[in-house]
Structure formats: C-alpha cells, structure tokens
C-alpha positions in Angstrom: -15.6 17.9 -4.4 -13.7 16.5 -7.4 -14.7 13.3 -8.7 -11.2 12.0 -8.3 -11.0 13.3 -4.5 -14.5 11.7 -3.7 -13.6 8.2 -5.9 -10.1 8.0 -3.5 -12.7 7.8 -0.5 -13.6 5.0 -1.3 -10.7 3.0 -0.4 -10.9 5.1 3.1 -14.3 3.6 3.5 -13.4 0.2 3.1 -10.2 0.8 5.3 -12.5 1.9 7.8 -15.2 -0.4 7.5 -13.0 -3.1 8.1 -12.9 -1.4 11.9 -15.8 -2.9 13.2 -16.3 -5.5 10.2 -13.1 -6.9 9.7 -11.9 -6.7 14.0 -14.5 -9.2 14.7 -13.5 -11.7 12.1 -9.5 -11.5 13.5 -10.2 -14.3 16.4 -11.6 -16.9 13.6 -8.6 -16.1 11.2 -5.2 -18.4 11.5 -1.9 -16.9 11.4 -1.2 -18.2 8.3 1.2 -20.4 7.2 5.0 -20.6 6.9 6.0 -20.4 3.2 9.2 -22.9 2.9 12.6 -20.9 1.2 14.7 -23.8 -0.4 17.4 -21.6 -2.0 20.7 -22.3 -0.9 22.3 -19.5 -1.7 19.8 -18.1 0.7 20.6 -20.3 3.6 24.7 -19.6 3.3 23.9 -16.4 3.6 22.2 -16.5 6.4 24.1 -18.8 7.9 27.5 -17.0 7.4 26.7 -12.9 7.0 27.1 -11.0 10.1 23.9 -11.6 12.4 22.0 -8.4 13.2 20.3 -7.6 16.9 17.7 -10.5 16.2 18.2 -14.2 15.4 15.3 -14.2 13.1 12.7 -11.4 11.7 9.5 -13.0 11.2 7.8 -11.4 7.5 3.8 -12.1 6.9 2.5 -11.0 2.9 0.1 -12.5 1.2 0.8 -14.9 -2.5 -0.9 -12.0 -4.5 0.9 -9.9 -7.3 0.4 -6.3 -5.2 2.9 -8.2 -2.5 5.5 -8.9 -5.5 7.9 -6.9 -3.2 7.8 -9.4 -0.9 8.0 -12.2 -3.3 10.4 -11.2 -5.3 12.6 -9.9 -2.1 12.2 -13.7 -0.8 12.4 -15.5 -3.6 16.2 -13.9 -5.0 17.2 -13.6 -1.7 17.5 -9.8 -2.2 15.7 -9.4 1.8 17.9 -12.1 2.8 21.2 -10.7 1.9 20.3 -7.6 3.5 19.7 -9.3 6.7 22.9 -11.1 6.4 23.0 -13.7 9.7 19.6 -12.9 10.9 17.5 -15.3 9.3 14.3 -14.2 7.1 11.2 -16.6 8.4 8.5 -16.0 5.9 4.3 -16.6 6.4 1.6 -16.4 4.1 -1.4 -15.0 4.9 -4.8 -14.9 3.1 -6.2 -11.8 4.3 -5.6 -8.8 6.3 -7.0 -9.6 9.7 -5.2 -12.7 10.3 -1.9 -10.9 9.3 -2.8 -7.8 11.8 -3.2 -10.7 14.8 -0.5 -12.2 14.2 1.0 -8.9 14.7 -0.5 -8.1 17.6 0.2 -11.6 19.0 4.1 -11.6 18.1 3.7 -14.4 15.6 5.2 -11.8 12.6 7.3 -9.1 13.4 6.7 -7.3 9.8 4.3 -7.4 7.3 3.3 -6.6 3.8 -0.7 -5.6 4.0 -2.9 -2.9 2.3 -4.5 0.1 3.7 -7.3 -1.2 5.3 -6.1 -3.6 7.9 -3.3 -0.9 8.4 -5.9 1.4 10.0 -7.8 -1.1 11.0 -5.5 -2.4 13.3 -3.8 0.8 14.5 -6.9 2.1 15.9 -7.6 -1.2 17.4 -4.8 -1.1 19.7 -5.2 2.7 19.8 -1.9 3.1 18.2 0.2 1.3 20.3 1.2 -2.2 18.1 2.2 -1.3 14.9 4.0 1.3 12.5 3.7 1.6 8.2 7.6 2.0 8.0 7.3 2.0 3.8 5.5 1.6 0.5 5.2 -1.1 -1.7 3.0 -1.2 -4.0 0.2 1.3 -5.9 -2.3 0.6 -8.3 -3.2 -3.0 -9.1 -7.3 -3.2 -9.0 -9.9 -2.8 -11.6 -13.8 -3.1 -12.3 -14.4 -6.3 -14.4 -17.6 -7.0 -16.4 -19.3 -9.4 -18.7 -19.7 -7.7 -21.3 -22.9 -9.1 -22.8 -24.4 -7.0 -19.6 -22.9 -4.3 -18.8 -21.0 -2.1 -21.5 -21.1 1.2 -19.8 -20.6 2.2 -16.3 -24.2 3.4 -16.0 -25.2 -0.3 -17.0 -23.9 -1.5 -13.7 -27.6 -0.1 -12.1 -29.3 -3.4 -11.4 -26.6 -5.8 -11.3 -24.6 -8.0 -9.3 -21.0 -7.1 -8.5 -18.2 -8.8 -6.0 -16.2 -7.6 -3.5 -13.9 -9.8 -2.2 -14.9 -9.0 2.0 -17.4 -6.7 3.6 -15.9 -3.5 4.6 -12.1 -4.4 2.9 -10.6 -2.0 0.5 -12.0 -2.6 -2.6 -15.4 -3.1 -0.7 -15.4 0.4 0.3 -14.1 1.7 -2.8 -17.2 0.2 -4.8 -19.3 1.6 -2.1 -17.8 5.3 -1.9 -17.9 5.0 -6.2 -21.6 4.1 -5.8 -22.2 6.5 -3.5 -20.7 9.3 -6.4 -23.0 8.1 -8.6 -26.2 9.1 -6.5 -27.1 5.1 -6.2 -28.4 4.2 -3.0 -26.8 0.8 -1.2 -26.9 -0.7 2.1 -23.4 -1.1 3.5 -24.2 -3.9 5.7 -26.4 -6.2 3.5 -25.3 -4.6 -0.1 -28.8 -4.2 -0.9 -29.8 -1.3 -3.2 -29.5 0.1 -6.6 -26.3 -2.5 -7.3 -26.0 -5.4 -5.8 -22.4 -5.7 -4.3 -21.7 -9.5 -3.7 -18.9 -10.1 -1.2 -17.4 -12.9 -2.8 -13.8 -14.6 -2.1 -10.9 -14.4 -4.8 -10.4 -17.4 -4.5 -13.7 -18.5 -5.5 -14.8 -15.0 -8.0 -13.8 -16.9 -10.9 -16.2 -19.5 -10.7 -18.8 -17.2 -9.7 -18.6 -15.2 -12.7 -18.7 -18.4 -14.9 -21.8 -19.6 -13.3 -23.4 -16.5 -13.5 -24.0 -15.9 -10.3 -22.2 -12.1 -10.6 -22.2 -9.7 -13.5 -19.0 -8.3 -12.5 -16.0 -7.6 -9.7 -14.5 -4.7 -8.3 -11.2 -6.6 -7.6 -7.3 -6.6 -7.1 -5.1 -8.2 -9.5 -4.8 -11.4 -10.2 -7.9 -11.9 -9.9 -9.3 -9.0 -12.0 -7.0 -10.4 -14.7 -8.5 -14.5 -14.4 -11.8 -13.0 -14.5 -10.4 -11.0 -18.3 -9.2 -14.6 -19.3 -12.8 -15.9 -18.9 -14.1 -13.3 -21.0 -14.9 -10.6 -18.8 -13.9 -7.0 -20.0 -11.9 -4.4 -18.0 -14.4 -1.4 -17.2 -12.6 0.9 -15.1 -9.4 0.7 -13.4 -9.3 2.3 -10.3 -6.0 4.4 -10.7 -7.8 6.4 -13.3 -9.9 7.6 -10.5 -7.1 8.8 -7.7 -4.7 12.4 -8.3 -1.8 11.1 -10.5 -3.3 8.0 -11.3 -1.9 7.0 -7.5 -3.3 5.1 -4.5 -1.5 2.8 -1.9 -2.6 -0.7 -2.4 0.2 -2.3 -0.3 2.0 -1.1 3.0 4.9 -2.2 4.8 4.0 -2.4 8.5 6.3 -3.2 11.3 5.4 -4.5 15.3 6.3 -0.9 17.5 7.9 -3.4 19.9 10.0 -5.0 17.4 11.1 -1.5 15.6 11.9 -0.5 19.2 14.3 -3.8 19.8 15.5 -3.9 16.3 15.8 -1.0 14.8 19.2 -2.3 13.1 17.1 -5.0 11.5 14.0 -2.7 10.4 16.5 -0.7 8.5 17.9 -4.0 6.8 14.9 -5.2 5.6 14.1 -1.8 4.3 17.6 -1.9 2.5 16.1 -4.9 1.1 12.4 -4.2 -0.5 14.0 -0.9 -1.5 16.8 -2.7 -3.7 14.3 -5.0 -4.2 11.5 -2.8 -6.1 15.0 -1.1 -7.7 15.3 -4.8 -9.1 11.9 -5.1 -9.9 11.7 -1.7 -11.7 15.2 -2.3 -14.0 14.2 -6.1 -14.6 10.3 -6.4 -15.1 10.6 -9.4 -17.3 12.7 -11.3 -14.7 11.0 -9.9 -12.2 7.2 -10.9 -13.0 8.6 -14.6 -13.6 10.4 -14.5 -10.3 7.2 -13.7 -8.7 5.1 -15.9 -10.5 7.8 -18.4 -9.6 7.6 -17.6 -5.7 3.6 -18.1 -6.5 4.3 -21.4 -7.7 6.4 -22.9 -4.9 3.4 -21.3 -2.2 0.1 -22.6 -4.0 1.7 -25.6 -6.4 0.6 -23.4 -9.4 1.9 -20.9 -11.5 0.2 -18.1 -13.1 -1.1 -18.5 -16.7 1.1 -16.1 -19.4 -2.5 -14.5 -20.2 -3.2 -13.6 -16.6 0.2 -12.3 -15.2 1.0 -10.6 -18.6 -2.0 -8.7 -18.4 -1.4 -7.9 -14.6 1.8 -7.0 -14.4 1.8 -3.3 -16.0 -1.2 -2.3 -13.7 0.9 -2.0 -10.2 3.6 0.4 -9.7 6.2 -0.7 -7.0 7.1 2.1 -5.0 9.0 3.2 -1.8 6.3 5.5 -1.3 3.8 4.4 1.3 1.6 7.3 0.0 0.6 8.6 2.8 -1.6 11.3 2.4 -4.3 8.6 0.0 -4.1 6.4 3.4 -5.9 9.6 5.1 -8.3 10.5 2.1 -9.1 6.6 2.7 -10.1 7.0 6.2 -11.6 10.2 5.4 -14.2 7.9 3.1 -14.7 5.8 5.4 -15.8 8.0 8.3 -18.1 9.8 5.5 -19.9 6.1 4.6 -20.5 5.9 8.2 -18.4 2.7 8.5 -16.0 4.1 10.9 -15.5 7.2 13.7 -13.5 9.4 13.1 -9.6 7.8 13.4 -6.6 9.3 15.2 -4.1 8.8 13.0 -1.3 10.4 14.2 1.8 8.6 14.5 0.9 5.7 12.2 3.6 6.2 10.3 7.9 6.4 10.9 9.6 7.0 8.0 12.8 7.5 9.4 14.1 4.4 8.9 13.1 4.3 5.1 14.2 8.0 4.3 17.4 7.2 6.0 17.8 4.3 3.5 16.5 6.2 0.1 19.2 9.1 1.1 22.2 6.7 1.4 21.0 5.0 -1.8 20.7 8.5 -3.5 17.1 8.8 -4.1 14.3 11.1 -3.0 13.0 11.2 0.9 9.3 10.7 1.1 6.9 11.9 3.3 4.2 10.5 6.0 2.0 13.4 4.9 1.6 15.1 8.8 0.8 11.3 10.2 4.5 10.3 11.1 5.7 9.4 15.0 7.3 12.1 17.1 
C-alpha cells in the first residue's frame, strides 16, 4: 500500500475512534454557546429580505481557522444575505461531540465539523440524523517539534507528542502515521514506542513551554502558536494524502431539517459557496475578517505571526471530499478503533451541485456514499 494511501488512514482511524471514544463523552459536553452578530447591515437584512420556509436556521462551527467559512460567512453577512428574512442564529462549539448532540437534540439545525464526529455521529444514529451536504475546508494541520529534540522524523521514537482528544482526527492520524512506521503504541493509553499525549488546544501551548511535550500533531492555529514559541514545522499532513488533499471540515445538516427546509439548505449553501468564492479572490480581507469574527467570539485576536503563518496551509473548498472521508473510516476500522461503518447515504449533494451548476462551476461528487 502506498505510503500516501496508508498515511490518509489515519484520519479514518481517528474518525472512527471517536465512535466508541468520543460517543461517551457527548452527554458531558454543552451545546455550546451562542456567538452574538452585531452588524446592522446584517439585521436589516434579515429583517426586510423575503423570509424562507423557516423563521430561523440554527448554524454550530467552532472559533478555529479550518471553520473560516463559517466565520467569514457570519461575520460579512455573506450567509445572511443568502437567507434573506430567515434569520441566521449562530453557536460556538469547542469540539465535535457537543456539536453532533446538539444535532441530534435539535439545538442546531447545521453545522460546520470535521470528519470524525461526521462518522461518528452518522453511525450512532445508524444513519438516520444527519447528512454532509458540502465541503469547506482541506488541509490545515501539521506535526510541530522542538527542535533542540527532534530534528528528524525518526527522532520522534521516545518522545512525547499531543493530540488534542483520544480517538479525534488528528489522534488517529498520529496513530495510523505511527503505525506506518512499524512503532508499536497503545490506542487506548498512548503507551509505546512514542508517547502520544492527548492534550487540549487550548492548553498545548503551555504544555510545550513547560516541557511537558516534545511536540503536537495539531490543526491550525494551534500548530502555528506552538511555531511562534519556537517550535519547528516537521511535517504537514497534506504532504501525506493524494494531491496534497484531505477533508478537515464538513458541512453537515439535521435529515429532519433538510427534509422541512430544503429551500433554506440550498440558501445557506448559496452562501458558504459565495462565501469561499470571497475568501478565495480576497485572502487578505478575508484572513482579517476571520481573525476579526475570532475576536468578537474569544475577546482576542490572532497575533500577525500566528494567522500569517496559518492562513496559506487550508484550502477552502466546495468539495466535501468524499472519497478521503471513506479512506478515513477505512483507517480506523484497520487500527481496530471502530467496526466496520455503513456509510451509505451520508452524504446528498444535490443541494450543493445544484448550487455550483447555477453559479457556473464544476459538480462534485459523494464518491458512491450519497442518499438515494
């Protein structure tokens, strides 16, 4: 098997092995919290465009750059327009599993979340509660070391790397990398020939300063914060997956509101599509719009040195990507951290396709996984 093929598992694995690892943590987890829009312009269009088959459509992402779409889309009103006089109603989440139970519990009606809680929570409900209607975002995650350590990738034997969560994407993608390197580590514990730390984001940064890790197989920003504190950029994952490709971030959608609403699925999809049009022809504008819609969620605004260095390493696509979602659960089932999925029907692309062809650009495809 190529190296490439084998590396891409490795996000399967850790979409997988958030089945059993990440389900159990959904009942602790919040459902987030509402992130305030105070642009007028925003609220007169709501207020006065032509209101859709819903009131409101209720959107969950999370304040990290591989969501830009979504902050971009909410912070220029780009999603709002779209939506005209049903009004956007936007939550934060801080990881996966809170977003998929809010989901499932009607709190959101559509989300913005990576691969793993995607599969993780369409097999949960046995493929009843959810549908990835579009593609956001690719790329975006790197292996960070200190350098004083580790200065080749066969230095990493021995030493202490984070993941941010047992069994979530980059987890598994660490793991499956190991694995390809004929290192032996325990899934569960982390124990073995590396030590893989699962470490928060929020709290990696410190962890490296202290010490207390040698290094972080991580999404950006965090990958990037960790570069500003002297840490050195060892591998980035893209360089691993065919065309330098991998879905990092999904657009997922409630079957029962997609059902109700289709008018105001395809809206939204209007808007993240002009949206990561925007993005692409503005990246300047774009990255300080973002960084801006980070600011007004957490009080404080990337550093020039982080989000410069960020940026360039996500692609913002339409493309949900759908065949490196299946190579993704393919890993996983191989690392043993997840049965064998059904994932037929996970995705409907209609809506989307229907979208890129009035706008002129290229269908794309669910890669033999879409609804009948």
């Amino acid at each position: 098997m190529p190296a490439t093929t084998r590396t891409t598992l490795r996000r399967g694995l850790a979409a997988a092995a958030a089945l059993p690892l990440l389900i159990g943590a959904l009942a602790s987890c919040g459902y987030g919290s509402e992130a305030k829009n105070d642009d007028d312009a925003t609220k007169k269009v709501a207020a006065e465009g032509k209101k859709l088959s819903a009131d409101t459509v209720r959107l969950g992402y999370f304040p990290n750059l591989t969501h830009a779409t979504a902050l971009v889309g909410d912070q220029e009103g780009i999603l709002q327009k779209e939506l005209g006089g049903t009004k956007l109603v936007p939550t934060t989440f801080n990881a996966g599993p809170s977003e998929i139970e809010a989901l499932n519990a009607g709190s959101i009606d559509i989300g913005f979340i990576g691969p793993s809680p995607s599969i993780n929570g369409y097999v949960k409900t046995k493929g009843t509660n959810l549908r990835i209607v579009g593609g956001a975002a690719s790329g975006g995650v790197k292996l960070v070391v200190n350098p004083a350590k580790i200065k080749t990738l066969d230095d990493l034997k021995g030493k202490k790397i984070a993941t941010p969560q047992l069994g979530n994407t980059q987890d598994v993608a660490f793991l499956n990398w190991i694995s390809e390197k004929g290192w032996k580590v325990d899934a569960q514990s982390g124990k073995g020939d590396v030590s893989v730390v699962r470490t928060d984001n929020k709290v990696t940064p410190n962890a490296y300063s202290s010490g207390a890790i040698d290094g972080a197989w991580v999404p950006e920003p965090t990958a990037s914060k960790l570069v500003s504190e002297g840490a050195k950029v060892l591998l980035n994952e893209s360089d691993l997956w065919p065309d330098k490709k991998f879905v990092i971030t999904n657009i997922i959608v409630s079957q029962k509101f997609l059902t109700a609403h289709p008018d105001v699925v395809e809206a939204f999809l209007r808007g993240s599509v002009k949206t990561n049009e925007w993005i692409n022809a503005n990246q300047d504008k774009a990255k300080a719009s973002a960084n801006a819609k980070l600011k007004a969620l957490s009080g404080k605004a990337l550093g020039a040195k982080v989000i410069d260095a960020a940026w360039p390493s996500i692609q913002f696509t339409n493309d949900p990507l759908a065949s490196t979602l299946q190579t993704q659960a393919d890993h996983a089932v191989k690392a043993g951290l997840l049965k064998q999925p059904e994932l037929s029907g996970i995705y409907d692309l209609k809506p989307l396709n229907k979208v890129l062809k009035a706008a002129g650009q290229p269908e794309v495809s669910d890669a033999g996984l879409g609804a009948k």
